[in-house]
ZADREN-676754 format. One record per residue (C-alpha): residue number from 1; x, y, z. Coordinates in pm, whole numbers, padded with zeros to 5 digits, m for minus. Layout:
+-----+--------+--------+--------+
|   n |     xx |     yy |     zz |
+-----+--------+--------+--------+
| NUM |      X |      Y |      Z |
...
+-----+--------+--------+--------+
// end
This chain:
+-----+--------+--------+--------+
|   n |     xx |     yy |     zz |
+-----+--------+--------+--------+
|   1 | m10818 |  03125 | m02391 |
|   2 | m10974 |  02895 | m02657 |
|   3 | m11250 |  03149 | m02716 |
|   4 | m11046 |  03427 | m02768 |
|   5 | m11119 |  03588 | m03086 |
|   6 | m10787 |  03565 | m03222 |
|   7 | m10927 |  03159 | m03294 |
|   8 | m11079 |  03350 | m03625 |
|   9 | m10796 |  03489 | m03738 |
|  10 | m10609 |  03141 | m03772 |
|  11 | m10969 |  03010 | m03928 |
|  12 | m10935 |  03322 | m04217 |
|  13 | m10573 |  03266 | m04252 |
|  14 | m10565 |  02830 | m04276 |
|  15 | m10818 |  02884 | m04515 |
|  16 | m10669 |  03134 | m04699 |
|  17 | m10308 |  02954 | m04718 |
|  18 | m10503 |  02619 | m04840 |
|  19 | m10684 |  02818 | m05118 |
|  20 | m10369 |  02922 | m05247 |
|  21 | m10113 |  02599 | m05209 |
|  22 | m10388 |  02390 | m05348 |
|  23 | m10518 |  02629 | m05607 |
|  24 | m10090 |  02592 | m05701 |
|  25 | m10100 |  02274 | m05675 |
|  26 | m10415 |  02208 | m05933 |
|  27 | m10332 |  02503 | m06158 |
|  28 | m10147 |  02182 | m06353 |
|  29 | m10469 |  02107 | m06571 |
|  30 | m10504 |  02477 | m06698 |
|  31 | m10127 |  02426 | m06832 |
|  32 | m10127 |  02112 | m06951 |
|  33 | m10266 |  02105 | m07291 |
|  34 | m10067 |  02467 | m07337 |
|  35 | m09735 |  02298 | m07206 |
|  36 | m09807 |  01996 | m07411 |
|  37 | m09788 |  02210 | m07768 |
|  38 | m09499 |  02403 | m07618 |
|  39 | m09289 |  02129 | m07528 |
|  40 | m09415 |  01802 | m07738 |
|  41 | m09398 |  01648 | m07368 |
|  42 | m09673 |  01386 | m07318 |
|  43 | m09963 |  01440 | m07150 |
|  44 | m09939 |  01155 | m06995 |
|  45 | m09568 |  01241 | m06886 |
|  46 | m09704 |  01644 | m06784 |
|  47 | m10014 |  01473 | m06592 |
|  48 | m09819 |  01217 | m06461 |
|  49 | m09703 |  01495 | m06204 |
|  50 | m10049 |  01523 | m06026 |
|  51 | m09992 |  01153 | m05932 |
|  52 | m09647 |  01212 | m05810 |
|  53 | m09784 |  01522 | m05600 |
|  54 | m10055 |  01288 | m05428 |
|  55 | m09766 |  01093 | m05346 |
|  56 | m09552 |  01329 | m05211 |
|  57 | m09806 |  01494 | m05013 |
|  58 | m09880 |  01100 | m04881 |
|  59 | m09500 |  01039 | m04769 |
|  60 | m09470 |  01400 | m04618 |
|  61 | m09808 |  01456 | m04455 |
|  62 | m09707 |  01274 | m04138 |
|  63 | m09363 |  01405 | m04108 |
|  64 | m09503 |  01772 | m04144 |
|  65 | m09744 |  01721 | m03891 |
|  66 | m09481 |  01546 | m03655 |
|  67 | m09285 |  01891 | m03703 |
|  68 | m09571 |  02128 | m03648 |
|  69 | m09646 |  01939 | m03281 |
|  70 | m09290 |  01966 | m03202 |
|  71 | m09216 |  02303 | m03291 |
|  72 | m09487 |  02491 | m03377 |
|  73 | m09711 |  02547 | m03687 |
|  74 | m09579 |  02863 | m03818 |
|  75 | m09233 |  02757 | m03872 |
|  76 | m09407 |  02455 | m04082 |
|  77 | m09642 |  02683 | m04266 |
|  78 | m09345 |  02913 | m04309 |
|  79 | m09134 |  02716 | m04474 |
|  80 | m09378 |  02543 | m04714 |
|  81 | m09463 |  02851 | m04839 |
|  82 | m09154 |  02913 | m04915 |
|  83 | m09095 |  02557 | m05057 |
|  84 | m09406 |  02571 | m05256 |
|  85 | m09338 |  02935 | m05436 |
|  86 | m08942 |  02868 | m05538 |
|  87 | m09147 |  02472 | m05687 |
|  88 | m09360 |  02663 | m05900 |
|  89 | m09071 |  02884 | m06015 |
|  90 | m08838 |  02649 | m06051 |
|  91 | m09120 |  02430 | m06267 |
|  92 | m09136 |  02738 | m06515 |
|  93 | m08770 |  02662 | m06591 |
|  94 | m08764 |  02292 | m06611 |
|  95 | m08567 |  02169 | m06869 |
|  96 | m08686 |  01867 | m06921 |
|  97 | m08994 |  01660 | m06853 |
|  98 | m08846 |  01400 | m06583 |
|  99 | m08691 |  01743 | m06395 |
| 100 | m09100 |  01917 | m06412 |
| 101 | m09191 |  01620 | m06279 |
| 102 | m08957 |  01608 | m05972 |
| 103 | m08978 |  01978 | m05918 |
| 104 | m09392 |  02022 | m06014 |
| 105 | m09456 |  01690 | m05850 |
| 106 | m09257 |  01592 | m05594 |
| 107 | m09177 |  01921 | m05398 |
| 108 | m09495 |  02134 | m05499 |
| 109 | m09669 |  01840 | m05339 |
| 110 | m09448 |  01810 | m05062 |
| 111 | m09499 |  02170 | m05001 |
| 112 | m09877 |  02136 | m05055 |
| 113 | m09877 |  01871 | m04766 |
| 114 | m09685 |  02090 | m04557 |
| 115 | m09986 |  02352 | m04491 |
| 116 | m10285 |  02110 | m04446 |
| 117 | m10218 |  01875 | m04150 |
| 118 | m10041 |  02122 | m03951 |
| 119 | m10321 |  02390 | m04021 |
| 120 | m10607 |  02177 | m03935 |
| 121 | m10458 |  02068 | m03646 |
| 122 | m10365 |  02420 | m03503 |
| 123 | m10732 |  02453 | m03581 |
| 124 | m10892 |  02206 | m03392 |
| 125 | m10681 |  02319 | m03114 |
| 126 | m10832 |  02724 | m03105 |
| 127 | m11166 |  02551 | m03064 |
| 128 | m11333 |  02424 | m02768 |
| 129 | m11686 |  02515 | m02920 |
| 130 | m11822 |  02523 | m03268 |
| 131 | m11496 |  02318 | m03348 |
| 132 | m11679 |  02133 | m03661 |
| 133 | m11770 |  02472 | m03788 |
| 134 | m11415 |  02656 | m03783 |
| 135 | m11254 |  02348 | m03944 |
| 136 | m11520 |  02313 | m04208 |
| 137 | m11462 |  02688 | m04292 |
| 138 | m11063 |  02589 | m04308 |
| 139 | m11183 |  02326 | m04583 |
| 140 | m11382 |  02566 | m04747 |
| 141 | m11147 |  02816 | m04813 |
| 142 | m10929 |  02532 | m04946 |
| 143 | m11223 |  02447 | m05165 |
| 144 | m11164 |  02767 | m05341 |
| 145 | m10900 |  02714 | m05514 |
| 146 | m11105 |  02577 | m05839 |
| 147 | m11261 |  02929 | m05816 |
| 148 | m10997 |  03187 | m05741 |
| 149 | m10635 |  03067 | m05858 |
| 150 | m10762 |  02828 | m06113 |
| 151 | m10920 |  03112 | m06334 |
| 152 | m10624 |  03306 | m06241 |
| 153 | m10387 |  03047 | m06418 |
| 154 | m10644 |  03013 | m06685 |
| 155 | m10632 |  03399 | m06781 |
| 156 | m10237 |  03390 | m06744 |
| 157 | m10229 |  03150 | m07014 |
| 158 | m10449 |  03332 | m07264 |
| 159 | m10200 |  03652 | m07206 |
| 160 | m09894 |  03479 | m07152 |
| 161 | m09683 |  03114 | m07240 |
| 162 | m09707 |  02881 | m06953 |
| 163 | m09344 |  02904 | m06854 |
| 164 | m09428 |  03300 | m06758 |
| 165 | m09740 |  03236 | m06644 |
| 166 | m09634 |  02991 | m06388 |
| 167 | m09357 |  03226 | m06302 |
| 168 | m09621 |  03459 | m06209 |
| 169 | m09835 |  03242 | m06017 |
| 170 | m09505 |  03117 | m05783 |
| 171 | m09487 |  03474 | m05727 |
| 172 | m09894 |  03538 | m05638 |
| 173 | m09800 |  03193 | m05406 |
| 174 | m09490 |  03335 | m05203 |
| 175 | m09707 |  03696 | m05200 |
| 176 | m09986 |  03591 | m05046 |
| 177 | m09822 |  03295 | m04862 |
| 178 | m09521 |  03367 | m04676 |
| 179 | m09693 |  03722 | m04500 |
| 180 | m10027 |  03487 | m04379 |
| 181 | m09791 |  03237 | m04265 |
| 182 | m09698 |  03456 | m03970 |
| 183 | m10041 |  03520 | m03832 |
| 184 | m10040 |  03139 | m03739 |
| 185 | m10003 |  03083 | m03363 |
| 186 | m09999 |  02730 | m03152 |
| 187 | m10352 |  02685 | m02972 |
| 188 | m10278 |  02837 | m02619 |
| 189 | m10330 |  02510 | m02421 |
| 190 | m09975 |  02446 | m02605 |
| 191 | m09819 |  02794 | m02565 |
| 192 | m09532 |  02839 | m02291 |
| 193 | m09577 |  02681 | m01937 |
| 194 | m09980 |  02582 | m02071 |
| 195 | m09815 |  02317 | m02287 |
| 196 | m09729 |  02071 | m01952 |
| 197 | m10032 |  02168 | m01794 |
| 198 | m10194 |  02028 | m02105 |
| 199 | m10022 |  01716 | m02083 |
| 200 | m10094 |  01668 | m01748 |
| 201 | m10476 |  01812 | m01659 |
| 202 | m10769 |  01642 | m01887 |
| 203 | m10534 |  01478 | m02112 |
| 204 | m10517 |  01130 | m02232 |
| 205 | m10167 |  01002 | m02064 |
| 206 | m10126 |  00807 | m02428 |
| 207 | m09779 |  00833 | m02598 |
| 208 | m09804 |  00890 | m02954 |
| 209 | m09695 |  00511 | m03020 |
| 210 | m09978 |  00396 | m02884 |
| 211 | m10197 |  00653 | m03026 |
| 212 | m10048 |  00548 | m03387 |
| 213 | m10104 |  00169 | m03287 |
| 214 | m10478 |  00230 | m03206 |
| 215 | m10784 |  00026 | m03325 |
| 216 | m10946 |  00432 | m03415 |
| 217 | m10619 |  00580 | m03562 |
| 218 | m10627 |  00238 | m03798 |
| 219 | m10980 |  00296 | m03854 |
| 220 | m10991 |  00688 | m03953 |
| 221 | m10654 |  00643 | m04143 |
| 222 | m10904 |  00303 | m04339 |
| 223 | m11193 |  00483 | m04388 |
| 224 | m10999 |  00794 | m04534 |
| 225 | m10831 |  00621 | m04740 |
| 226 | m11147 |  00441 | m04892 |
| 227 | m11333 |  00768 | m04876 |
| 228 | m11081 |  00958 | m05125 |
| 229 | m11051 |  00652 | m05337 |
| 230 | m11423 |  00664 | m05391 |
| 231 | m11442 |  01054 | m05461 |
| 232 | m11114 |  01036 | m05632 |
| 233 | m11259 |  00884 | m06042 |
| 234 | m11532 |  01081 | m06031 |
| 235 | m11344 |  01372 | m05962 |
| 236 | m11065 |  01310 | m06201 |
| 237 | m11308 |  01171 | m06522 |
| 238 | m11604 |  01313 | m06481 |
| 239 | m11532 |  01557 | m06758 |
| 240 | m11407 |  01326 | m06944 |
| 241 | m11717 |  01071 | m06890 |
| 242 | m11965 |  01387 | m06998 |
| 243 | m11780 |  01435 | m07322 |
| 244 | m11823 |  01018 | m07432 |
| 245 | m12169 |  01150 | m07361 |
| 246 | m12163 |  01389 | m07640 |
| 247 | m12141 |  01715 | m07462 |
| 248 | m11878 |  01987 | m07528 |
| 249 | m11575 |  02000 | m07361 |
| 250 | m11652 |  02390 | m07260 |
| 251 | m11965 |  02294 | m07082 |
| 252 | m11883 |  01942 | m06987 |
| 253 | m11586 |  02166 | m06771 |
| 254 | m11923 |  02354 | m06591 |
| 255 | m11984 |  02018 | m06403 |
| 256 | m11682 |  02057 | m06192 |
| 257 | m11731 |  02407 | m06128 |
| 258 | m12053 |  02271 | m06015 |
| 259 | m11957 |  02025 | m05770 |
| 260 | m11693 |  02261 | m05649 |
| 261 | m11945 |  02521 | m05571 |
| 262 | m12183 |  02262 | m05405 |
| 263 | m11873 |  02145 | m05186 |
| 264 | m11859 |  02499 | m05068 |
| 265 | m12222 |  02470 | m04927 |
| 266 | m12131 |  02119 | m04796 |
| 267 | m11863 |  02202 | m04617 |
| 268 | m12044 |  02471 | m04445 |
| 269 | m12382 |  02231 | m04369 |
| 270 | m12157 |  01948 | m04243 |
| 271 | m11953 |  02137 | m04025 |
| 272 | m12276 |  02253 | m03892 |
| 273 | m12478 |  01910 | m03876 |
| 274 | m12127 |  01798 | m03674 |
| 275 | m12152 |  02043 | m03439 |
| 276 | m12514 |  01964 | m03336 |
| 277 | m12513 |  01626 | m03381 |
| 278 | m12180 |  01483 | m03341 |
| 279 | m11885 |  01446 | m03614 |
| 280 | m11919 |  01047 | m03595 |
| 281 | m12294 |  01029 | m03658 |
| 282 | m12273 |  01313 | m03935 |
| 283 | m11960 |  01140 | m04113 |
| 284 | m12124 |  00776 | m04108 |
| 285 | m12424 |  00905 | m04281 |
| 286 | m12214 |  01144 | m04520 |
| 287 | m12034 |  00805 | m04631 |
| 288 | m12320 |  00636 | m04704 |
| 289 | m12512 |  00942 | m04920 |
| 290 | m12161 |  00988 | m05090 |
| 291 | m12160 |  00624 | m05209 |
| 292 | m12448 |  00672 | m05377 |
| 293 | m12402 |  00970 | m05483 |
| 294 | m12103 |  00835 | m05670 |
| 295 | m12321 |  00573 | m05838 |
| 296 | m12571 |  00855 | m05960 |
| 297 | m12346 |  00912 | m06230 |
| 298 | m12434 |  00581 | m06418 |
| 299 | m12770 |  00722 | m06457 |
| 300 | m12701 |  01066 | m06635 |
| 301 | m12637 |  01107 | m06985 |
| 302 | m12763 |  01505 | m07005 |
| 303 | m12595 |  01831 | m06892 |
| 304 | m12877 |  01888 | m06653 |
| 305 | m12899 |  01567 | m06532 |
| 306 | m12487 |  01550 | m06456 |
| 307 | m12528 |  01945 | m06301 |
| 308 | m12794 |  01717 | m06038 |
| 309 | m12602 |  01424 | m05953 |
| 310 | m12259 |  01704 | m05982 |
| 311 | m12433 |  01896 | m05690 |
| 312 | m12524 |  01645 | m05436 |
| 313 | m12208 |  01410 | m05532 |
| 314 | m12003 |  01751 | m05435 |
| 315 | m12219 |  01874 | m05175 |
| 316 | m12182 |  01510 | m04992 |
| 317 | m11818 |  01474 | m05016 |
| 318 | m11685 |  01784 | m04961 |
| 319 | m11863 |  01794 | m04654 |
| 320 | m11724 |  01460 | m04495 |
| 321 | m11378 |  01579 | m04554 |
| 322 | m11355 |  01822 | m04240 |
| 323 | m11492 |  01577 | m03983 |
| 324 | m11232 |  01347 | m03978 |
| 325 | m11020 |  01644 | m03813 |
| 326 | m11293 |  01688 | m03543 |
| 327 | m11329 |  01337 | m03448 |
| 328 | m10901 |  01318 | m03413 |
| 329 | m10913 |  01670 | m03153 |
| 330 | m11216 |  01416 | m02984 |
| 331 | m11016 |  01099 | m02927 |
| 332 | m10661 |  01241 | m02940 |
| 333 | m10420 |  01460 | m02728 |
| 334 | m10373 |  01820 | m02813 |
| 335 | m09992 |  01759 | m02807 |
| 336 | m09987 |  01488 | m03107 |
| 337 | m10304 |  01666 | m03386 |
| 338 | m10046 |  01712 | m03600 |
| 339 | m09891 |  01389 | m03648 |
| 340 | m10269 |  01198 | m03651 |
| 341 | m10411 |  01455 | m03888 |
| 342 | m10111 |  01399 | m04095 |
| 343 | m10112 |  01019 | m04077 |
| 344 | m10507 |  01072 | m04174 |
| 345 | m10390 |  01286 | m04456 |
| 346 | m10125 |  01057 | m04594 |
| 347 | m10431 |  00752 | m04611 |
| 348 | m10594 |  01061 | m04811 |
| 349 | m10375 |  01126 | m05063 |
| 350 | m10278 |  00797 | m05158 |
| 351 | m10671 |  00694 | m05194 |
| 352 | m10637 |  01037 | m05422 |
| 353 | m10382 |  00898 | m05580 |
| 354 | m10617 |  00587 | m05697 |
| 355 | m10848 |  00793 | m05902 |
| 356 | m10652 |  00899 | m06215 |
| 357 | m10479 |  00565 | m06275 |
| 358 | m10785 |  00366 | m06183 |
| 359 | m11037 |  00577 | m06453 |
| 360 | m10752 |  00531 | m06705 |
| 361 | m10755 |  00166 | m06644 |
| 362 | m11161 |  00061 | m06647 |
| 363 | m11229 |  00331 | m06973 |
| 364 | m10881 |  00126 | m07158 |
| 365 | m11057 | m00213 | m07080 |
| 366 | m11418 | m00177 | m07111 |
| 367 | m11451 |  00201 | m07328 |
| 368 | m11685 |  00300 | m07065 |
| 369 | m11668 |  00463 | m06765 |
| 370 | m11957 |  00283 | m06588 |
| 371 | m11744 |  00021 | m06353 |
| 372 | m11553 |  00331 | m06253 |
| 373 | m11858 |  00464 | m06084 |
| 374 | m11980 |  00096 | m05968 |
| 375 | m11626 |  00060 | m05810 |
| 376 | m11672 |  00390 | m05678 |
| 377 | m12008 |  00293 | m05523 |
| 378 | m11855 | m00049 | m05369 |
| 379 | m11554 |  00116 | m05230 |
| 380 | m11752 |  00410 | m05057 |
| 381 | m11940 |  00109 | m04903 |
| 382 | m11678 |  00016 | m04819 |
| 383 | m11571 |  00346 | m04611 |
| 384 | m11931 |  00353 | m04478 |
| 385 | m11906 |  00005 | m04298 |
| 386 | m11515 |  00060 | m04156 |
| 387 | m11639 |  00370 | m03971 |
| 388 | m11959 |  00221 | m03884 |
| 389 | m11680 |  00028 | m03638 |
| 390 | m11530 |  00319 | m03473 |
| 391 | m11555 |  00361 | m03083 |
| 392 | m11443 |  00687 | m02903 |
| 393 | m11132 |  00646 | m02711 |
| 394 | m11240 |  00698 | m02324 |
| 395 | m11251 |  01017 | m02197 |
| 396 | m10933 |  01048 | m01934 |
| 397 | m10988 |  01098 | m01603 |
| 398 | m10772 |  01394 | m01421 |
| 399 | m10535 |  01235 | m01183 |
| 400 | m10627 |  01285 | m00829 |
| 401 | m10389 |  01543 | m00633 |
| 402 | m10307 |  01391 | m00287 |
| 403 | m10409 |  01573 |  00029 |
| 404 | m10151 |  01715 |  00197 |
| 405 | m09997 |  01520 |  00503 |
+-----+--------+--------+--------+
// end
């Protein structure tokens, strides 16, 4: 059942319903300058709401994926979508700056949360071979949301005020959304009378408190956490960093364009590399390279040199990302990828959640952005040695049927 070729169908549509929530999600940065003159809101206050979304997609991540085991992903994917489009429209209308933060940040990135961990774990589940490979192309499509509905906000802006322009991209959300939503289908080891055979043939007999108490769900949900925290900066400041550097702001934007492009190669090549080699051995050796790719940014001061470092830096971490799924479907019952992945994903976004504050903090202090990249070097070290810890749980053994008397 697991190589029916239905399995591509809920690849295409995961990745398409990440592209979108996230590219929703990060459309923030095209309006914030715009909203800013509109509104004489901070932009500390208007920023302030991508923090509040890597919260909220922290504190829900779990719960969603909790839901999506119990019932199902589609009525999960469902109803984010729906969530996420009436956020953005209700953000177009916010009165005030405290309400677009509760309604941009706290529900858009509630929403956000809601498609990921049960979407990667529905995944993971379709694949029995070349599992590395269909997540990565999950994560890829997510990774196109810098390319696809970040221009899309950008152009709305130039035509339109950011209230209507947000209006309009709730509306491409809940579009798009809310139809894919309903091609998503529970792997078939889980559908109908499958489900107990599941639970019962191959599977480890581990309840999910144990599986949530485990020396490798305490190590993934570690090393996640430390792995974000160390992409996190240099995602967030990097643009910022190449401008103290004395390059314009419109090409000092290229270098993330850059990296995201890379990440779309990396995502590909590690998903790949996982599937010949093994997601462990793969991600140990990604956390290493992405440490130092990290620390490569002390070293550039040109817009060449920062397109290099932009490349491999994205290349390397966008490519780790999607592993951490395959190593959960390894080690983990079928019955429970939802709340793992989602406990995996809430370490995520709160070592996401590190970055802005973090960058803010070092360039205040020192007027330099070079610790941030040091203490982005140290704490992907950091990630590199946790992992280099992890054991597989054992394989289970299928209980022996007694011969009848």
């Amino acid at each position: 059942m697991t190589n029916s070729a239905y399995r591509w169908v809920i690849v295409a549509a995961g990745g398409l319903l990440g592209c979108v929530a996230i590219g929703g999600m990060f459309s923030l940065p095209v309006f914030l300058q715009p909203m800013a003159r509109e509104t004489d809101w901070s932009v500390t206050g208007i920023s302030s709401a991508m923090t509040i979304g890597f919260l909220a997609m922290a504190f829900t991540s779990m719960i969603w994926g909790t839901l999506s085991d119990r019932f199902g992903p589609l009525p999960v994917v469902l109803t984010g979508s729906v969530v996420l489009a009436a956020s953005l429209a209700l953000a177009s209308r916010a009165p005030s700056l405290l309400a677009f933060q509760f309604l941009f940040g706290a529900l858009v990135g509630a929403a956000t949360a809601a498609i990921f961990a049960p979407m990667m774990a529905c995944v993971t589940g379709w694949f029995d071979t070349h599992r590395s490979l269909a997540v990565s192309l999950v994560s890829a499509g997510m990774g196109m949301a810098p390319m696809t509905m970040s221009p899309l906000a950008a152009w709305l802006i130039s035509h339109h005020d950011w209230r209507t322009s947000m209006l309009i991209v709730s509306g491409v959300v809940g579009a798009i959304m809310i139809p894919v939503s309903f091609l998503v289908r529970r792997p078939p080891a889980l559908q109908g009378g499958h489900a107990e055979a599941a639970s019962t043939n191959g599977e480890s007999p581990m309840s999910l408190a144990q599986a949530l108490r485990s020396p490798q769900f305490i190590i993934l949900i570690a090393t996640n956490f430390f792995c974000c925290a160390t992409h996190s900066g240099p995602i967030i400041h990097t643009v910022s960093y190449a401008v103290t550097c004395g390059i314009p702001m419109v090409a000092a934007v290229t270098i993330y364009s850059v990296e995201g492009l890379a990440g779309m190669g990396g995502r590909i090549a590690f998903g790949l590399l996982g599937d010949r080699f093994g997601a462990k051995r793969v991600l140990v050796l990604g956390l290493l390279a992405q440490a130092f790719g990290a620390l490569g940014y002390v070293l550039v001061r040109e817009l060449a040199e920062f397109y290099a470092v932009a490349a491999i830096f994205g290349f390397i971490y966008a490519g780790t990302m999607p592993l951490y799924s395959v190593l959960i479907r390894e080690n983990f019952p079928l019955r429970m990828m939802g709340t793992v992945i989602g406990g995996t994903a809430m370490a995520g976004s709160l070592g996401m959640a590190t970055g802005p504050l973090a960058g803010g903090l070092i360039y205040d202090t020192f007027a330099s952005y070079t610790w941030l990249y040091v203490g982005s070097w140290a704490v992907g070290l950091g990630a590199f040695l946790i992992m280099m810890t992890f054991r597989p749980i054992p394989a289970a053994r299928p209980t022996a049927v007694p011969a009848p008397a």
